[in-house]
C-alpha positions as CSV (number, residue, x, y, z in Angstrom):
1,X,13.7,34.9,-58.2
2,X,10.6,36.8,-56.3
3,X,8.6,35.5,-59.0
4,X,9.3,32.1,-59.1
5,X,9.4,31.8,-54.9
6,X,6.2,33.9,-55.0
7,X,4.4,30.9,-57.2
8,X,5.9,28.2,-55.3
9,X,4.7,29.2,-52.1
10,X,1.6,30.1,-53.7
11,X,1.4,26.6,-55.0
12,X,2.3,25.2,-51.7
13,X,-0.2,27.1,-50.2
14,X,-3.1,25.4,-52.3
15,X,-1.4,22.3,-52.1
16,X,-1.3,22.2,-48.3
17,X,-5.4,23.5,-48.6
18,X,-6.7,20.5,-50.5
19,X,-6.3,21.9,-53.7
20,X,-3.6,19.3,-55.0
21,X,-5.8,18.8,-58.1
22,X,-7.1,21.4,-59.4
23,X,-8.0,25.1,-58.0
24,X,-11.7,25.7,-58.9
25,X,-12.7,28.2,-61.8
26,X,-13.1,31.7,-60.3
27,X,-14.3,34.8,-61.9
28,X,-13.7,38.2,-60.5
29,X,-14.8,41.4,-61.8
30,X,-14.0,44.7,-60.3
31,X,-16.2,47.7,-61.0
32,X,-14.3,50.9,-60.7
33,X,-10.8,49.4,-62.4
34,X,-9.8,52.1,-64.6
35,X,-10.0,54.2,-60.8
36,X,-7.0,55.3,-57.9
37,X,-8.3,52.0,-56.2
38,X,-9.2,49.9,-59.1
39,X,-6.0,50.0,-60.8
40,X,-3.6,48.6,-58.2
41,X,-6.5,46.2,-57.2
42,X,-6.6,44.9,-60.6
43,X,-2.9,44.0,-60.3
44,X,-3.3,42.4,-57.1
45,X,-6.1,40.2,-57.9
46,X,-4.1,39.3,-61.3
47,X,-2.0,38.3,-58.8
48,X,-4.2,36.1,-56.6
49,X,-3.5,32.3,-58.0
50,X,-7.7,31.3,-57.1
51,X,-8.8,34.2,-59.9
52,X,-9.0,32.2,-63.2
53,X,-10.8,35.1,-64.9
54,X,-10.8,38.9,-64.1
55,X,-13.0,41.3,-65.9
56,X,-12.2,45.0,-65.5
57,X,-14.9,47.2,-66.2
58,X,-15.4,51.4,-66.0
59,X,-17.2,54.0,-68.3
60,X,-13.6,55.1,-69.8
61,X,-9.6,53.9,-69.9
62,X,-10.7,50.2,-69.2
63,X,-8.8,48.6,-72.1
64,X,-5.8,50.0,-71.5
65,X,-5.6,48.9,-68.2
66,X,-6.7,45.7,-68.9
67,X,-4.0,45.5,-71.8
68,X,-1.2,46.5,-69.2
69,X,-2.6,43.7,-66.9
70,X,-2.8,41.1,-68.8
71,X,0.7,40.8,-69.5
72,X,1.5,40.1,-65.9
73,X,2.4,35.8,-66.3
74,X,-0.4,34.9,-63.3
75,X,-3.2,32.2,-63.5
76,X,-6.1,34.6,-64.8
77,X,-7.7,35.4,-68.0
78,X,-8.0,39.4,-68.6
79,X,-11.0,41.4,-69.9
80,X,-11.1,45.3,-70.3
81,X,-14.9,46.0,-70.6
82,X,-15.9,49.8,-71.1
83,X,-19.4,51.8,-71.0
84,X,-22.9,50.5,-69.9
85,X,-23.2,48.2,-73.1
86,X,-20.8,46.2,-71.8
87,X,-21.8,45.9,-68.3
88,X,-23.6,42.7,-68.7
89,X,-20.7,40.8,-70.1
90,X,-18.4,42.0,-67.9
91,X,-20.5,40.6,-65.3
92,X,-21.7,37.6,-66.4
93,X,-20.6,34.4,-64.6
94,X,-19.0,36.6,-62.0
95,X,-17.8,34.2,-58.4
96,X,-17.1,37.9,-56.7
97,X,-17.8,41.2,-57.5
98,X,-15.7,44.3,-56.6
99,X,-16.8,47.7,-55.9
100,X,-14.5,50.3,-55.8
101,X,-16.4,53.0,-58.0
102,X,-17.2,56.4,-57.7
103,X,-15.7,59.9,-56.7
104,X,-13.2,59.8,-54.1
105,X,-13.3,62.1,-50.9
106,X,-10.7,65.2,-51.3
107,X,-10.1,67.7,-48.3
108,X,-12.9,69.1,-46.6
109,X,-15.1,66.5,-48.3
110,X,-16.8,64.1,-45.6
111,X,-18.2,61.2,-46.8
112,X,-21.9,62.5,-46.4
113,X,-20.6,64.6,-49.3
114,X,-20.1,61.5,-51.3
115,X,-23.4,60.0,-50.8
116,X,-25.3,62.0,-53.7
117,X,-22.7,61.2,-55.9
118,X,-21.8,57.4,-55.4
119,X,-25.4,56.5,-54.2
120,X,-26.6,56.5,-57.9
121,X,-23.2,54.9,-59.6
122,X,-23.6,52.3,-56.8
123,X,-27.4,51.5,-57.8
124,X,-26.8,51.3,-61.6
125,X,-24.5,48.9,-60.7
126,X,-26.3,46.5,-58.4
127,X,-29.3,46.9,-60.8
128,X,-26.8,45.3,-63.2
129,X,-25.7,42.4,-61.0
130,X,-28.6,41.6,-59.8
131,X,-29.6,41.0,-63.8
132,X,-26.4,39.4,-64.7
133,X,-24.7,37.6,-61.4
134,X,-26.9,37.5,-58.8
135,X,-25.6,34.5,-57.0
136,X,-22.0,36.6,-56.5
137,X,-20.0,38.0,-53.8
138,X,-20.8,41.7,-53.5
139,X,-17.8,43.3,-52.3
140,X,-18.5,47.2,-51.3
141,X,-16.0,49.4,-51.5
142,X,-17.7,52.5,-52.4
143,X,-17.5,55.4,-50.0
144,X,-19.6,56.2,-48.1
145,X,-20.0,51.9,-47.0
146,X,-22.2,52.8,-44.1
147,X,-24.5,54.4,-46.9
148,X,-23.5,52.5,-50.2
149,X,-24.1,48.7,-48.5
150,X,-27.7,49.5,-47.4
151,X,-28.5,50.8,-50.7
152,X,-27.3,47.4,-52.8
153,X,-29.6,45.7,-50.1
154,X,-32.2,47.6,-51.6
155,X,-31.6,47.7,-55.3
156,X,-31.1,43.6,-54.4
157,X,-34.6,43.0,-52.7
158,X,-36.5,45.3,-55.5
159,X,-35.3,42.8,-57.9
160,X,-36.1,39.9,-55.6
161,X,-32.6,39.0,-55.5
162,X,-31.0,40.1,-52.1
163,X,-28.7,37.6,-49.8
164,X,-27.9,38.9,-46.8
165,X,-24.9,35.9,-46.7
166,X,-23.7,37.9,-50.1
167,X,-23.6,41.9,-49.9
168,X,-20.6,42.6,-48.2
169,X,-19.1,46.5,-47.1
170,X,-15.6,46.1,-46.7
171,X,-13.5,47.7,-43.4
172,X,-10.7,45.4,-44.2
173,X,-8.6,48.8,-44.5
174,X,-9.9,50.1,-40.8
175,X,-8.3,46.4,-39.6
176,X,-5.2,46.7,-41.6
177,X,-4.7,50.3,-40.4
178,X,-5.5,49.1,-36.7
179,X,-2.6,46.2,-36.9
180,X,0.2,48.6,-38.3
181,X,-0.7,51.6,-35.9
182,X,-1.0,48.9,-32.7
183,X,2.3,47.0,-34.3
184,X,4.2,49.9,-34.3
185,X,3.3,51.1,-31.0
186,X,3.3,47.6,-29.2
187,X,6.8,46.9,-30.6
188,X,5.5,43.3,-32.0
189,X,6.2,41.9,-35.6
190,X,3.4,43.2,-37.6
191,X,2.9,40.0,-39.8
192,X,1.4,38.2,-35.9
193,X,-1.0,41.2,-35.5
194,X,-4.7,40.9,-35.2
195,X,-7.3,43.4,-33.9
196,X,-10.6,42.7,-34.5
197,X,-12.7,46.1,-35.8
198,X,-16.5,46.8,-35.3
199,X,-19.6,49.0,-35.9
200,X,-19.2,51.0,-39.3
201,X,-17.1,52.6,-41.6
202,X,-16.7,56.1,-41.0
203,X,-15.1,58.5,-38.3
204,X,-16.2,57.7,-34.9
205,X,-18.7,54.9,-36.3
206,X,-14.9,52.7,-36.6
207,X,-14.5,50.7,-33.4
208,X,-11.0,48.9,-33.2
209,X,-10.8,46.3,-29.8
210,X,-7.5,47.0,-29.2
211,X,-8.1,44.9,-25.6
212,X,-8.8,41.6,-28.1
213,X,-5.4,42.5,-30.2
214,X,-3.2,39.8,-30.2
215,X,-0.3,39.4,-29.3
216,X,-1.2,41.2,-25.8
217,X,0.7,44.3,-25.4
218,X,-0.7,45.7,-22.0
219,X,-0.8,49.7,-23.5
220,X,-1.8,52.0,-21.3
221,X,-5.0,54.1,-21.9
222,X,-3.9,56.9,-23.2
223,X,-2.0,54.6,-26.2
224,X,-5.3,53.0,-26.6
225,X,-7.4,56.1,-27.1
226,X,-4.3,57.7,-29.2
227,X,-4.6,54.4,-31.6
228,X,-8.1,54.3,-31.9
229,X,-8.4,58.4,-32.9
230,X,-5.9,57.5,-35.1
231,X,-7.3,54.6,-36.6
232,X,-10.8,56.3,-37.0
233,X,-9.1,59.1,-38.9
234,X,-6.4,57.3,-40.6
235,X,-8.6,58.1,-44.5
236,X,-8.5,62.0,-43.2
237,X,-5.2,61.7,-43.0
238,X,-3.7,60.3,-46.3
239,X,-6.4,62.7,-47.8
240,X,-4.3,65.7,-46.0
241,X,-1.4,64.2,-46.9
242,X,-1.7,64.1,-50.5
243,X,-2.8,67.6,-50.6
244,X,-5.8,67.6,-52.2
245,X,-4.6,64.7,-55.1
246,X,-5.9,61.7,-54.0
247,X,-7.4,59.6,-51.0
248,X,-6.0,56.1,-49.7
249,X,-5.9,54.3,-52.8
250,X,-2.7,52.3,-52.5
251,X,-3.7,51.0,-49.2
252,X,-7.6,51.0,-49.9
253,X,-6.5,48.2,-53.2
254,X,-4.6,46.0,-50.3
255,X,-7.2,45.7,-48.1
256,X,-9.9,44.7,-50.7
257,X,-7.5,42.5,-52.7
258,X,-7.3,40.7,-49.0
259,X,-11.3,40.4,-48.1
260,X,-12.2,39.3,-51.9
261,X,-9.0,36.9,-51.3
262,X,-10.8,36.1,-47.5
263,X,-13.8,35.3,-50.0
264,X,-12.7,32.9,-52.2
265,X,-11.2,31.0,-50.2
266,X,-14.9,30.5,-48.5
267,X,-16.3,29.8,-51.8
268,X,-13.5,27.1,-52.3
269,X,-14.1,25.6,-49.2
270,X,-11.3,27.0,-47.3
271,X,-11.7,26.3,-43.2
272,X,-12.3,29.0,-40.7
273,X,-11.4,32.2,-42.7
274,X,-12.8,35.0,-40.8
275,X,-12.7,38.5,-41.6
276,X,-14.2,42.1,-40.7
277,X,-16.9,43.1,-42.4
278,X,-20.2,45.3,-42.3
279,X,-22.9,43.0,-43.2
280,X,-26.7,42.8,-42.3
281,X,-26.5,41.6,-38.3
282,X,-28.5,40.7,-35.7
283,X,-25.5,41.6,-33.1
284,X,-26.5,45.0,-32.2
285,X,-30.1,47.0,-32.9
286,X,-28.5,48.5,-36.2
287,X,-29.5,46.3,-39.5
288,X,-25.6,46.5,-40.5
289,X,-22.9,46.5,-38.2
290,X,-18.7,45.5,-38.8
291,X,-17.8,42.5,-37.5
292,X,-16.2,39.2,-37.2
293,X,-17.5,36.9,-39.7
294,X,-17.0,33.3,-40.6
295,X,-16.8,33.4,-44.8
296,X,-17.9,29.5,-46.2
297,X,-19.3,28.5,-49.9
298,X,-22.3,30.9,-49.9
299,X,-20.8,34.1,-48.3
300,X,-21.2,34.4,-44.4
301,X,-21.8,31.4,-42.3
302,X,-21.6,33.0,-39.8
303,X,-22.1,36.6,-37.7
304,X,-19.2,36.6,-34.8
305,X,-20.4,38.7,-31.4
306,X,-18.5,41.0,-29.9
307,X,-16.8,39.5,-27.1
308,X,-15.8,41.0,-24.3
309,X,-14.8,44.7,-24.4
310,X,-12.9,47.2,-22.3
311,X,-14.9,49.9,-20.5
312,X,-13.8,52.3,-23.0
313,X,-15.0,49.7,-26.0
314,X,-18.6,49.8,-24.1
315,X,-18.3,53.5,-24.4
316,X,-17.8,53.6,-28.3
């Protein structure tokens, strides 16, 4: 039954999106899929009805997973790809690319720690998708994103291939955490919930604008500064919380099956999807900042500013 209202609604979705003949071709590759975040992203972009093909690709365990996926009775096409040798392939035509490779961050670990360590898997990569798709949606998910998304831009302009509308870190987690901490405290449905989140991706760097959350709620301050602690920490504490086993995978694989979701529906021609994101920006000093952007057919249309913001907002 979930199934079969799940693809009705889906199709009524795409119907209702001027899609009544045909969805376009889409192909989706996630880097990292054999990983805690790139195996229960896999699922959910099997899941997605605009992914026609998904290739998964890591340097061990990919055919398995891929195997295991591809049994799932959705839209897309499944490819395990395995090892460098075949990087290329499992790039090739790629619509979006997804990043979720490299170590995860374990108690004690900050994720300055994890620069030394994902900086280089993150340049092998780009230096491969700049090679083999470099018109593609870059999707960053590989900590530490204030670090990781500056370095793509790099690897991307040494091989004369950069797009600032395509390189994309994505904070979608820091929104969805924002939503369900604010829901839950504001006593509002959580499915009406939007709170728009700003500057980077890391501890005090993660900026939610509680005073632009919608539907209004009128916290007090104290609430306010509670939620946005907790939101800034909410990776520190999953990471406590699982005892040393893991990091936010579960909820990490959500929020980037939502943003590369956000994507192609820009690349389809979808109206006014906007989304968080850290991308290069003119709206403070800093060369990449999170904000509100407008997604269309080649990436970002458009940078969103700020808006107004509290006192306490100004301070952050």
């Amino acid at each position: 039954m979930f199934r079969s209202v799940a693809r009705s609604a889906a199709g009524k979705n795409l119907l209702r999106r001027g899609y009544a003949t045909a969805v376009p071709e889409r192909k989706v590759a996630v880097l990292g899929a054999a990983g805690g975040i790139g195996q229960p992203l896999a699922l959910l972009m099997k899941l997605n009805p605009l992914v026609s093909q998904l290739a998964l690709y890591d340097i061990a365990n990919t055919p398995g997973v891929a195997a295991d996926v591809s049994h799932i009775n959705s839209r897309s096409e499944v490819a395990g790809y395995v090892g460098e040798e075949q990087l290329g392939k499992a790039l090739e035509g790629c619509d979006v690319v997804i990043i979720p490779a490299g170590v995860p961050r374990k108690p004690g670990m900050t994720r300055d720690d994890l620069f030394n360590i994902n900086a280089g898997i993150v340049k092998g990569l780009c230096s491969a998708i700049a090679k083999y798709c470099p018109n593609a949606l870059v999707n960053m998910i590989s900590n530490p994103v204030n670090s990781t998304v500056p370095i793509a831009a790099e690897v991307f302009k040494k091989a004369g291939t950069y797009d600032e509308k395509k390189l994309f870190g994505v904070t979608t987690l820091d929104v969805v955490r924002a939503k369900t901490f604010y829901a839950g405290k504001a006593k509002v449905n959580v499915a009406d919930v939007n709170v728009p989140v700003v500057g980077g991706h890391a501890g005090i760097t993660i900026l939610p604008l509680f005073s632009q959350a919608t539907p209004k709620a009128n916290l007090p301050e104290e609430d306010i500064k509670a939620l946005t602690k907790r939101t800034q920490d909410g990776g520190t504490e999953v990471v406590e919380a699982k005892a040393g086993k893991g990091s936010a995978t579960l909820s990490m694989a959500y929020a980037g099956a939502i943003f590369a979701d956000a994507c192609l529906k820009g690349l389809n021609g979808v109206p006014d999807v906007v989304e968080c994101s850290f991308v290069q920006s003119t709206v403070t000093e800093l060369p990449f900042f999170a904000s509100k952007v407008r997604l269309g057919k080649n990436g970002v249309e458009e940078v969103l500013g700020l808006g107004p913001l509290s006192e306490y907002e100004k301070e952050g």
